[in-house]
N, C-alpha and C positions, 0 to 999 in steps of 0.2 A: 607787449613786445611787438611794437607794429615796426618791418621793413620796408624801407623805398626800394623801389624798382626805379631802375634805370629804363630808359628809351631802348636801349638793345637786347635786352633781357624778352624772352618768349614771351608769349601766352599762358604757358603751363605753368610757369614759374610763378604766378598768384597762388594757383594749387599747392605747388607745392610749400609756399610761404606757410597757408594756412593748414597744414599738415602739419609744419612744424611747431605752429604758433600749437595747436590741440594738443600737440606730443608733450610740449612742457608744462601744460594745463593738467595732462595726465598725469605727470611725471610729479608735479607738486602735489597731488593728490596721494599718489602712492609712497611720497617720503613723510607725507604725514602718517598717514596708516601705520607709516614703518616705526615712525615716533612713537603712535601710541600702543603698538603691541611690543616696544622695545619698556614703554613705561610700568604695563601692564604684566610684561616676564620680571621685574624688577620687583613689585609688589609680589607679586606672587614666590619669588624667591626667599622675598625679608619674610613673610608668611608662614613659608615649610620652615626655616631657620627656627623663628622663633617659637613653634609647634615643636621640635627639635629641642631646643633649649629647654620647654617647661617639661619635657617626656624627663630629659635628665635631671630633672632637679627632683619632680617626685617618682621617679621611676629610675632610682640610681643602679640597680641589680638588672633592670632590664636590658642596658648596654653596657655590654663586654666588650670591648673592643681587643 
């Protein structure tokens, strides 16, 4: 994600380009993380369920609901 700079645009404004350009470098970093601990509570979900399921099947007196 490279920007042009204009002829009247500062000096700082390189800096601050490449601030931004790191921040979405970051940012693509942390919505993966986000994916794989969204993938990872999902398994783990279908998991307890189906720990869950087999408790009821041979341990039908156990839950009384």
């Amino acid at each position: 994600m490279a920007m042009q700079l204009s002829a009247g645009q500062t000096e700082g404004a390189e800096e601050i380009v490449a601030a931004v350009e790191t921040r979405v470098c970051h940012l693509g970093r942390i919505q993966g993380r986000c994916l794989d601990l969204q993938r990872g509570i999902r398994k783990a979900k279908a998991q307890v369920e189906l720990g869950l399921t087999r408790d009821v099947k041979y341990h039908k007196k156990g839950f009384d609901w």
